[in-house]
Every structure is written in structure tokens, then in C-alpha cells.
C-alpha positions in Angstrom: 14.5 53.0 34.3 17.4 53.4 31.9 17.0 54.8 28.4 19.3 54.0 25.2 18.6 55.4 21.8 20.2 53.8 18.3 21.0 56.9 16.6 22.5 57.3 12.9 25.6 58.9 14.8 26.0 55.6 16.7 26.0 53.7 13.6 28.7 55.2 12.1 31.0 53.2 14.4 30.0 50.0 13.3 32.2 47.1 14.8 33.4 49.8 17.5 30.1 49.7 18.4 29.2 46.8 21.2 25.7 44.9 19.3 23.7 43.0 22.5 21.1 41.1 22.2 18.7 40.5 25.1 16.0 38.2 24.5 13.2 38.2 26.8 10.0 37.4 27.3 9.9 37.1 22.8 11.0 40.1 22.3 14.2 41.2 21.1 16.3 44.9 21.6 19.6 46.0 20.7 22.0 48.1 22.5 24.7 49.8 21.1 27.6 52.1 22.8 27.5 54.9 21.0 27.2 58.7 20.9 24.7 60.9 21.8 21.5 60.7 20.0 21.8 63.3 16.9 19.6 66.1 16.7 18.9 66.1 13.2 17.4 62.6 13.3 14.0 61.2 14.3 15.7 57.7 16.8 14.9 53.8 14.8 14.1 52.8 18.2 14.3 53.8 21.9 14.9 50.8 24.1 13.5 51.1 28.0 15.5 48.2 30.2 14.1 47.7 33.8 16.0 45.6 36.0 15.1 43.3 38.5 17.3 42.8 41.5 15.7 39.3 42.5 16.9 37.2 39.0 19.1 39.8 37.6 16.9 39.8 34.5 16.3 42.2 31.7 13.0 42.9 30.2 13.1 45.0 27.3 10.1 47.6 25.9 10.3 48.8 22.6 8.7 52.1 21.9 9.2 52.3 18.2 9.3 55.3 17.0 10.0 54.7 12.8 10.6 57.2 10.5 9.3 56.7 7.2 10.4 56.6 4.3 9.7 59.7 2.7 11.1 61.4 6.2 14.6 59.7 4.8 14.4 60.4 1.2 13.5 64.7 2.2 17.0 64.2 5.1 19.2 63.1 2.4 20.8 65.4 -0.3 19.0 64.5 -4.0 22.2 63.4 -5.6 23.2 61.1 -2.7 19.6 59.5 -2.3 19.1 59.2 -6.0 22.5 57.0 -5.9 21.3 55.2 -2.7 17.6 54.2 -4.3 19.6 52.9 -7.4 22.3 50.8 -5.6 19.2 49.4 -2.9 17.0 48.2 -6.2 20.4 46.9 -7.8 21.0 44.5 -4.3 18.0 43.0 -4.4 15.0 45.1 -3.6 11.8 45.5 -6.1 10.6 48.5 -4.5 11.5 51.0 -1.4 8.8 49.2 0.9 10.7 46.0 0.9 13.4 44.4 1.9 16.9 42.7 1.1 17.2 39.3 3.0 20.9 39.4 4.7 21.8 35.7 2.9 20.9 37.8 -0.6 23.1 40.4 0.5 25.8 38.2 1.8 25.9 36.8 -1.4 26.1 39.8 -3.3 29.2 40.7 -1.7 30.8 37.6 -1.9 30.2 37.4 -5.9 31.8 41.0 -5.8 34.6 41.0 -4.1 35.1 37.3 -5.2 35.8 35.9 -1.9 34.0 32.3 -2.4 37.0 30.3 -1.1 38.1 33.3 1.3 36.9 32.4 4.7 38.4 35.5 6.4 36.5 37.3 3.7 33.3 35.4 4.6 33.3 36.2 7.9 33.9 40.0 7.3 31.0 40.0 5.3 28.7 38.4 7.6 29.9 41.3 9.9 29.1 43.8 7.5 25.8 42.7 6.8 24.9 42.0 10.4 25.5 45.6 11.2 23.5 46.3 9.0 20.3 44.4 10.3 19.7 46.8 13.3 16.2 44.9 14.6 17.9 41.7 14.0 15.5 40.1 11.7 17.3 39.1 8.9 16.2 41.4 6.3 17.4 44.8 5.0 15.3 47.5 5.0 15.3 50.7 2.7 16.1 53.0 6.1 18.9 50.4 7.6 20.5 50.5 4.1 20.4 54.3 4.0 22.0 54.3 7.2 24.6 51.4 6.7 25.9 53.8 4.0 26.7 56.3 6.1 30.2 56.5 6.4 30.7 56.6 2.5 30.9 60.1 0.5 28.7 60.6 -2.0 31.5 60.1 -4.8 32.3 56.7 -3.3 29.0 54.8 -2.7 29.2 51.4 -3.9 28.8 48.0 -2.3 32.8 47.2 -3.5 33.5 51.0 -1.3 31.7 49.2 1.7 33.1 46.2 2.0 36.8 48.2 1.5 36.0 50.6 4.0 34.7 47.5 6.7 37.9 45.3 5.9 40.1 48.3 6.8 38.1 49.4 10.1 37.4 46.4 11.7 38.7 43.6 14.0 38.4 41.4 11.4 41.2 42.4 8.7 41.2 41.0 5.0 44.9 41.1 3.8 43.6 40.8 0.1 41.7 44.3 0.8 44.4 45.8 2.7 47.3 45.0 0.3 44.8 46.4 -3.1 44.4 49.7 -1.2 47.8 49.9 -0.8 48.5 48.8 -4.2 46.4 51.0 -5.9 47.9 54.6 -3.5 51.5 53.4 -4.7 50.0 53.3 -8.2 48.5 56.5 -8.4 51.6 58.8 -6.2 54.6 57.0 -8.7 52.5 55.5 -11.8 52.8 51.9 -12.1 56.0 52.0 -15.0 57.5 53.1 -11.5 56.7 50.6 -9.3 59.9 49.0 -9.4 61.1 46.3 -6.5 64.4 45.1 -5.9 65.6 42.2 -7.9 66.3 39.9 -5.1 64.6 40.3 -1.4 65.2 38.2 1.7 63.3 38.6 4.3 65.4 37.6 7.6 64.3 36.4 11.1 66.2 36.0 13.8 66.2 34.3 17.3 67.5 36.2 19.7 70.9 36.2 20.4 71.6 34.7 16.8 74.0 38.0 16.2 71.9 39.3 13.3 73.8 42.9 13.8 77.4 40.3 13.1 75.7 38.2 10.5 73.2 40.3 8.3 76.8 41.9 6.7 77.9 38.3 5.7 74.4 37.7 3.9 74.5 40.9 1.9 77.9 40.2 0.9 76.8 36.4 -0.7 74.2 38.0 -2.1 76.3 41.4 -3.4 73.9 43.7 -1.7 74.8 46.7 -0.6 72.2 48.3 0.6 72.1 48.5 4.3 69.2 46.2 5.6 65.6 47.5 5.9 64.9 47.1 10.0 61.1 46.9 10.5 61.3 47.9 14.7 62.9 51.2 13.0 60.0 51.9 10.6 57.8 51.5 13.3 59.9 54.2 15.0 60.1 56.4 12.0 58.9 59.8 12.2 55.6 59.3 9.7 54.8 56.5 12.3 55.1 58.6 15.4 53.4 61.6 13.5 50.0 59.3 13.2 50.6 58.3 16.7 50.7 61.6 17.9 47.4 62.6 15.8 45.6 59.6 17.6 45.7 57.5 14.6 46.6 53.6 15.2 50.1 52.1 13.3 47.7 49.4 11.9 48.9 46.4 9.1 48.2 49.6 6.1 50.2 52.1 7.4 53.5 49.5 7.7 52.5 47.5 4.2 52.5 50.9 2.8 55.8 52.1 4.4 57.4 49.6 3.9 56.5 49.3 0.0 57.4 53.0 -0.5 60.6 51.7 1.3 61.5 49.6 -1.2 61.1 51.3 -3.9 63.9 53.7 -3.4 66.6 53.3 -5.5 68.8 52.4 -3.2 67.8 48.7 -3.3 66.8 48.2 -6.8 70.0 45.6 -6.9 68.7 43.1 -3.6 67.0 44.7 -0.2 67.4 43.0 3.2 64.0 42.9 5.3 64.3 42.3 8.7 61.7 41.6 10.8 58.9 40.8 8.1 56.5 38.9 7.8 55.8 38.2 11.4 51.9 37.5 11.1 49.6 35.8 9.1 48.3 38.8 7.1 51.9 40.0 6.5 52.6 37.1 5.0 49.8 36.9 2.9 51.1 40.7 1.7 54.2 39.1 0.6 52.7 36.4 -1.7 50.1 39.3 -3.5 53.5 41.4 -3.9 54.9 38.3 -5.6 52.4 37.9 -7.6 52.0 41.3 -8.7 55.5 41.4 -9.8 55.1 38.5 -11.5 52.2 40.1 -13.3 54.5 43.3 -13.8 57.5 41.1 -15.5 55.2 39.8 -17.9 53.0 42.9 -18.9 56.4 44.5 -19.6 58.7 41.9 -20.8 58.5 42.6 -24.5 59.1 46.3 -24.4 61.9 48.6 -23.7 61.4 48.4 -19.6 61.4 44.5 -19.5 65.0 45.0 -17.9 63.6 46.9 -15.0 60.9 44.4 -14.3 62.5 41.3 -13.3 61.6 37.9 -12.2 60.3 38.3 -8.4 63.3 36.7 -6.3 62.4 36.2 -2.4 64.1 34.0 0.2 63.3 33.5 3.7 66.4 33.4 5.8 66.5 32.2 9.3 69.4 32.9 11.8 68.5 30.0 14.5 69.9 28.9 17.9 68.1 26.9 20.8 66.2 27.9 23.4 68.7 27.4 26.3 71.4 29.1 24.0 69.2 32.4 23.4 68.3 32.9 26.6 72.3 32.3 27.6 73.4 34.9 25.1 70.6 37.1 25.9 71.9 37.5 29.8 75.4 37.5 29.0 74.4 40.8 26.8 73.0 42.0 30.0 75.9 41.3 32.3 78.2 43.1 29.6 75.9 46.3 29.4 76.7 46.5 33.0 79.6 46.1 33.4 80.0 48.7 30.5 77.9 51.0 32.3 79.7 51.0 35.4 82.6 51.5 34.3 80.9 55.3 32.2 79.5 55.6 35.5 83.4 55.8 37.0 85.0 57.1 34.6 82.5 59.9 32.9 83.7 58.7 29.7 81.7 56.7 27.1 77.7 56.3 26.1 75.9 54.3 28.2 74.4 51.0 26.8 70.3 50.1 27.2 70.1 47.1 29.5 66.5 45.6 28.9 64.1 43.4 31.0 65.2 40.2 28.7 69.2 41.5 29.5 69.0 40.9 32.9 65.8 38.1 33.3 65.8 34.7 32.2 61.7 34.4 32.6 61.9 37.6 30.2 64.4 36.3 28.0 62.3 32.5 27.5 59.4 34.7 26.5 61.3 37.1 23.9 62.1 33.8 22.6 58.7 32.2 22.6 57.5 35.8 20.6 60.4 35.1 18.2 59.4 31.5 17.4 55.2 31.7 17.2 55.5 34.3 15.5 59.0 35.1 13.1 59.5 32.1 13.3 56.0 30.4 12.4 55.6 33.0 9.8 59.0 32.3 7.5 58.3 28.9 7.8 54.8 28.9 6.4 56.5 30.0 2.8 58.9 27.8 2.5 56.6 25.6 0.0 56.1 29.1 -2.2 59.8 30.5 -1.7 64.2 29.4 -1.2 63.8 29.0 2.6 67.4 28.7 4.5 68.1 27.9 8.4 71.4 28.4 9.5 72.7 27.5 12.6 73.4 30.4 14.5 74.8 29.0 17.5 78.5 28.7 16.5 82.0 30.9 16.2 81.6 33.8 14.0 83.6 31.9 11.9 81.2 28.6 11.6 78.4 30.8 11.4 80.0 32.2 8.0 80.7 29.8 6.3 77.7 28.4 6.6 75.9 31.3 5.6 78.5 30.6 2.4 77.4 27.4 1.9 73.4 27.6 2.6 73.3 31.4 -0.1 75.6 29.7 -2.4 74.4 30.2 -5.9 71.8 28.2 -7.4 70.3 28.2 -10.7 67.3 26.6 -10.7 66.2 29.4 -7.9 67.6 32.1 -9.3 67.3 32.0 -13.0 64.0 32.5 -15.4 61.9 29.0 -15.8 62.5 29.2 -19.5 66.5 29.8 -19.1 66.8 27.1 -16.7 64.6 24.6 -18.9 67.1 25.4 -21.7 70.3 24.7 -20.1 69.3 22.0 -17.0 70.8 19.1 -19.2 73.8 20.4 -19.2 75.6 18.7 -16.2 77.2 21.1 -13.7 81.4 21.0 -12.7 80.3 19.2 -9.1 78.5 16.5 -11.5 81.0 15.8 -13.4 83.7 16.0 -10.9 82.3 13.9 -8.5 83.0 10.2 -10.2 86.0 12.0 -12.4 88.3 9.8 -10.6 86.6 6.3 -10.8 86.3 6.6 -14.0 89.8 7.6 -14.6 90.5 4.7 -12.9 88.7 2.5 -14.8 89.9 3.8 -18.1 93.4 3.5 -16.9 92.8 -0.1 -16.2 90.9 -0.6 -19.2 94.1 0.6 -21.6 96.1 -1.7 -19.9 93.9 -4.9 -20.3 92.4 -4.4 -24.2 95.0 -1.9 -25.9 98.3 -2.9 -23.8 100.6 -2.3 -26.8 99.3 1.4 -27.6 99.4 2.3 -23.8 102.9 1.0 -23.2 103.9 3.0 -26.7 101.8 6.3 -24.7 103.9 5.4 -21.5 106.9 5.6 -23.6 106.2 8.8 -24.5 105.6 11.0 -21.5 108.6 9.8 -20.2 110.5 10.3 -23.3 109.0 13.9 -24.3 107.2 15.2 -21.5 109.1 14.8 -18.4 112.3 16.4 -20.0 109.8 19.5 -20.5 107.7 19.4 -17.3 111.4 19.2 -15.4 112.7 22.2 -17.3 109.3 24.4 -16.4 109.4 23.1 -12.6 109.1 27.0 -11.1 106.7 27.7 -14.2 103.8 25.6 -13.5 102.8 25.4 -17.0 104.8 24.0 -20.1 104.1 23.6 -23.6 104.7 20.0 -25.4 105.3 20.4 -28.8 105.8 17.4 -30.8 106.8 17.9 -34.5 105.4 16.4 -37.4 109.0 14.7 -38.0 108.5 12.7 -34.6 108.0 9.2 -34.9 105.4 9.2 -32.5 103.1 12.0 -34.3 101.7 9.5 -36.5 100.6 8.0 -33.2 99.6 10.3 -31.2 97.2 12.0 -33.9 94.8 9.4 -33.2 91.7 10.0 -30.6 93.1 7.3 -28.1 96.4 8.2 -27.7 95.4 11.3 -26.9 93.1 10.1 -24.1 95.6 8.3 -22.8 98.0 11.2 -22.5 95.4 13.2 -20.7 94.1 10.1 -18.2 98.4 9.3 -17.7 99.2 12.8 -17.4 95.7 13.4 -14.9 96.8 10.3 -12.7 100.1 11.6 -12.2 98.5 15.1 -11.0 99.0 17.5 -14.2 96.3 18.9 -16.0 96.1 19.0 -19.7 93.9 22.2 -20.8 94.7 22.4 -24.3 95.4 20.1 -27.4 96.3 21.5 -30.6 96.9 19.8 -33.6 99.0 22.0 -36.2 100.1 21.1 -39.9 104.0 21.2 -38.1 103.2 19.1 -35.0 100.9 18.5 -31.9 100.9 20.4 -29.1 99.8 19.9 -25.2 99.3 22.5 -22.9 99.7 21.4 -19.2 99.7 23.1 -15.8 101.0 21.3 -12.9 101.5 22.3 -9.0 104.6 24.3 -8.3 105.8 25.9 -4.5 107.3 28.5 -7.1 111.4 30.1 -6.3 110.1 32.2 -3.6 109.2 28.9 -1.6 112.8 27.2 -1.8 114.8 29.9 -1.5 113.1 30.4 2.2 113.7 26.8 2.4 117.5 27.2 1.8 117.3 30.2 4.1 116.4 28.0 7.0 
């Protein structure tokens, strides 16, 4: 025979403790793994189990042994029960001799924590509640509510507390819980006036081997960010993450949200912060969109009073260094055959630090694997936000040299990303230089040809001009690059060339030819027309004579 007793000291573990069910013969018991029973309290229920060799089957006995209900109320301080009876009449019960059916209570925490479209949410809850429904009938009694309490303190009881204190100890982890605890401890060390993030953040992965030590610099410096990049496998190392290691504690999704916020908001980075390594997981990336958002909540609460400079439009971008498969895992072992090499050359010499050669330095199944963590996870993880955020892919896999510029061309500056919705709504009809320049040259062309055709005699007088006026000026200014046209009011041709077309066709005639107007003045005296044009400059012939 084999004796297991559910204790109040067993249910304190809740989804660390292992529910069985064994149904047999009708009748159903529950085992838990648990601690000892405690002395101080009268067992729900002693479970006997004898087993038969011959089938392997368990028959259960139940020998209740139920404490009532007064025996609760005189075990539990008056303050705490007088809270408890409240809270157990408020979720659903009429009196302390009935019950609360699980679906009610289910309910009741979904309204509260307003998870109805949360499925991870949902099934938290159903956990909750289920540990809470020790004989498995699907009601709540006033002793299994007592006890499902438990792990509360008295100055913290509340169904909200519960479902907070479940979300953060179980297998089951609600990012929306996780991140509002964090939230609200950053709040109440620095004040929320001081909850200030960077301006810009960009949250980098890399494959391995995509030289994110060579290439992170290059980002920072498109970006003009100074700060040096925030490594997440560092933070992980730090000593407030080995310190809760060494305590027994576990470095769970909290502890690095939290670190990693508090990170942030040093000074340091308040002008653009490089994350690398983050998100890699589903729930880290569901952290990132609630900091988004409560940025975006802080820039408005603030933006009409004297800190609306401080809070500024949330700017994230997901940057990803790529290469191949086949290419990784190349770069990967030809890191490995250098670290030796390196290392046996210390070894001869006694000069030098040696360098870490790892499994994935040396092995190409190790290597293939680093790389298949990098992309279902880093990779899977940037990618799911590229709907919600700028997302970039740059192609790792060339010369540092091809790698940076396309790092130029993929961080390049863009206003519709970059600037607030408003602002951008205000100026996007404006076209930009690339617009404009673009068919600059065809229509040049057709203007040119257009002058000719329907106002030949004006055009040939234009012409006349240039060649007259300007070229005499232009050929004095050669090593300049710049000359001034003045053409007096005496001039024969200022009459003409006061008019709108003739000075078109000066610009397109000049423009064809390769000089660039950039000024047109007309004065009581005269016109004048401001033109730069390429020069090589007196240093360039002289070291042409010279050879």
C-alpha cells in the first residue's frame, strides 16, 4: 500500500506540481508531487493506491478526511479571511456552503484581465482555475479557494494579484503580464517623467559569420549613433544575472525584459541604441510592440508640455545581416582554422592571448545547427515585425567593402519612416531631388526641340547670345569654375532677355552644354546669371605640363 496526502504546502507549487488523474472503477483521485504533509493542517484527502502486478492497474480509495469550514475560517488570521470571504462572494458564490463553477470563474478572469481575444491568456487561465479544482469536479469550493490563495500576502489578495502571480510562475508565460510588471517596477524606481528611450532603436540579427563585430560600426555610423551596441549574450553574463544564478533563481523572460529596459534608459543612448540579439522569441517580440506602444502613449501624454522634446516618436528598425547556409558554415570553420593556427603559434612563442576555438569553429554538423538556431529563431522573430516596423536584409556575404555600401544604401534616410505622420502629411507633395532629377534630361530635351520648332527666331537670337556674351566670360573664369554674366541695361539684348522665355532658354542652352545656372537676378542696371561649370582647376595642368 502506498500513501499520498494533498497538503496546503503542496499546493503552493501549483503548475510545479505534477496533477494525475486515475480513473478507476468511477472513482476519481489526484496525486500531486509535493512536500511533506504540513502539520498545522487537517489533509483535503488521503489517497491509498494498490497495485496490481497482473494488469498494471490502479485502484484508488479515497478516505476523505474534510475539514470544515469553520476549522478554515479559526486557521486563517481575521484580516486575511475577512478579505478572502469578501473576494469568494464577489466571484460568484451566494454563501460559504457553495460553490463557484470553474467556467464562472474562468470567465471572471477573462473579463478582468481582458484577455477575450488572448488565447495564450485563455489557456493560462484555464490552468489557473484547474489548479484550483483539487477533486476535479468542476466547481470551486470555499476551502479550495482559501487554499488557491495561498501564495498571495494579505496586502495583495485579488483575483488581478492571482492571475499576475500564475502568468509569472508558470510554463505557460503571458508577455502582456510579464511586460506590465516590468513596466510598472521601472515606473515606480525612476517615475514615469523618466522613463525616457532612445529616439531611434534597431534591433540587429545576425547569421553567423555575417561579421556583425565589422559591420555593426558601419550601421551606427548611418544612423549617427554612438553609443556602443547593447549585446544581449553579455547581459545574460552580467553580474546581476549571474548573482540570481548563484541564489538559485532562474534568468527567466522578466529578469532580461527588465535589464534590458533599465539598459536603455541610460543616458548614454538617449540619441539611437543598437540591440543585438533581441527579439529572438515569440514573447520577446511581443515585449517590443507593448514598448512601442507605450512610447507612443508617452509622446502623446507629453507632447504639449515642456518635456514633449524628450518624448519622441518611437523609431525601431529590424536589421538583418544575412548570408547562406553553405557560406556561414564556411566562414564559421575558417574562424576555427585561424584560432588555431593563432593558438599554436602563442603556444611557440609564449607571446600573445590565446583565442576561444568553439564546437561550431571546428564542426561543420555544429556549425549547420548554430545556423538553423540563428534562422528559427533571430531570424523568424525580426521577420514577424516587418508589417509593424522599417525591416532591412543586407546581404552579408560580400567584401567589407560591398557589405558597406549596402548598409549605405539599405539605412539611407527616409522620410516617411522617420518623420512624425503629421510632418510627413504636410510636406509629401512636395517632390523630392531624385523625382525631379530623374526625367530632368528628357524633358530638357524636349524643350530644346520644342524652341527650335515653334519659337525658332527667339532661340537663334538666345543662341546668339551665349556665344556673344557668355563664352567670352566662361573662357576668362576657366580655373574658377564659376563666372558671373552681367548684361547691362544698355545691351541690346536686355530688352530680350527680360522676358520669361529667354531666360528658359539660357538655362536649358547653358544646362545642355553642361553649366549650371544657379542664380538669375534682374537689377534696375542689368541682368545677371550666376553659373558654375566643371573645372580640373591650375593644380591639374600644371602636373600635366610636368609630365
Amino acid at each position: 500500500m502506498l500513501g499520498r496526502a494533498v497538503t496546503r504546502s503542496s499546493l503552493r507549487f501549483g503548475y510545479s506540481a505534477r496533477k494525475t488523474l486515475l480513473e478507476s472503477s468511477g472513482s476519481v483521485g489526484v496525486l500531486f508531487n509535493g512536500q511533506a504533509p504540513s502539520r498545522s493542517f487537517q489533509p483535503r484527502a488521503v489517497y491509498r493506491f494498490n497495485v496490481s502486478k497482473a494488469c498494471e492497474a490502479v485502484e484508488v480509495e479515497l478516505a476523505e478526511k474534510e475539514p470544515t469550514t469553520e476549522t478554515i475560517k479559526k486557521e486563517i488570521p481575521k484580516e486575511r479571511r475577512e478579505l478572502l470571504e469578501s473576494l469568494f462572494l464577489k466571484s460568484g458564490a451566494s454563501d460559504f456552503d457553495t460553490s463557484i463553477t470553474c467556467e464562472h470563474l474562468q470567465q471572471t478572469l477573462v473579463d478582468i484581465v481582458e484577455g477575450q481575444h488572448d488565447s495564450v491568456t485563455q489557456q493560462i487561465i484555464e490552468k489557473i482555475v484547474s489548479t484550483a479544482d483539487i477533486d476535479h469536479n468542476g466547481v470551486i469550493s470555499w476551502q479550495e479557494f482559501v487554499q488557491w490563495f495561498e501564495p498571495l500576502p494579505d496586502h495583495n489578495l485579488s483575483l488581478k494579484a492571482l492571475f499576475d502571480y500564475w502568468s509569472m510562475n508558470s510554463e505557460l508565460k503571458s508577455p502582456k503580464v510579464i511586460f506590465n510588471n516590468v513596466w510598472s517596477a521601472l515606473k515606480t524606481k525612476y517615475g514615469e517623467e523618466q522613463l525616457i528611450f532612445p529616439s531611434e532603436i534597431l534591433c540587429l540579427g545576425g547569421a553567423p559569420g555575417s561579421g556583425k563585430g565589422t559591420n555593426t560600426p558601419f550601421i551606427c555610423r548611418e544612423r549617427e549613433i554612438i553609443a556602443k551596441p547593447i549585446v544581449m549574450s553579455s547581459i545574460l553574463r552580467s553580474p546581476a544575472m549571474q548573482k540570481i544564478k548563484a541564489e538559485g533563481g532562474l534568468v527567466g523572460d522578466y529578469e532580461v525584459l527588465k535589464t534590458l529596459l533599465e539598459e536603455l534608459l541610460l543616458p548614454v543612448y538617449s540619441k539611437g541604441a543598437v540591440v543585438d540579439g533581441f527579439p529572438r522569441t515569440a514573447i520577446q517580440v511581443e515585449f517590443l510592440r507593448m514598448l512601442a506602444d507605450q512610447m507612443t502613449y508617452l509622446q502623446h501624454k507629453y507632447s504639449k508640455t515642456p518635456l514633449a522634446s524628450k518624448f519622441q516618436r518611437p523609431a525601431f528598425r529590424m536589421i538583418v545581416l544575412y548570408v547562406n547556409e553553405t557560406e556561414s558554415v564556411r566562414r564559421q570553420l575558417a574562424r576555427g582554422r585561424q584560432a588555431v593556427q593563432h593558438n599554436e603559434k602563442v603556444k611557440k612563442t609564449g607571446t600573445g592571448t590565446l583565442h576561444e576555438v568553439r564546437e561550431t569553429d571546428v564542426s561543420v554538423k555544429a556549425a549547420r545547427k548554430r545556423y538553423k538556431v540563428f534562422s528559427e529563431q533571430a531570424l523568424e522573430a525580426l521577420q514577424s515585425l516587418k508589417k509593424e516596423f522599417p525591416y532591412h536584409v543586407i546581404d552579408a556575404s560580400g567584401t567589407i567593402e560591398e557589405v558597406e555600401k549596402e548598409i549605405i544604401m539599405e539605412l539611407a534616410y527616409q522620410s516617411s519612416l522617420e518623420l512624425a505622420f503629421d510632418t510627413y502629411e504636410a510636406i509629401r507633395d512636395i517632390p523630392t531631388s531624385n523625382n525631379i532629377s530623374s526625367s530632368a534630361r528628357q524633358q530638357l530635351v524636349e524643350r530644346l526641340d520644342s524652341y527650335e520648332q515653334h519659337q525658332t527666331k527667339l532661340f537663334h537670337d538666345v543662341i546668339q547670345l551665349i556665344k556673344d556674351v557668355f563664352i567670352p566670360v566662361f573662357r576668362r573664369h576657366a580655373l574658377a569654375g564659376a563666372a558671373r554674366v552681367v548684361i547691362p541695361a544698355s545691351h541690346p539684348a536686355h530688352q530680350m532677355i527680360s522676358t520669361e522665355d529667354a531666360v528658359g532658354m539660357i538655362i536649358d542652352v547653358l544646362a545642355d552644354r553642361d553649366f549650371s545656372v544657379f542664380a538669375v537676378e534682374q537689377k534696375d542696371y542689368g541682368s545677371m546669371f550666376d553659373v558654375r561649370f566643371r573645372t580640373r582647376g591650375l593644380q591639374h595642368k600644371q602636373q600635366q605640363i610636368s609630365t
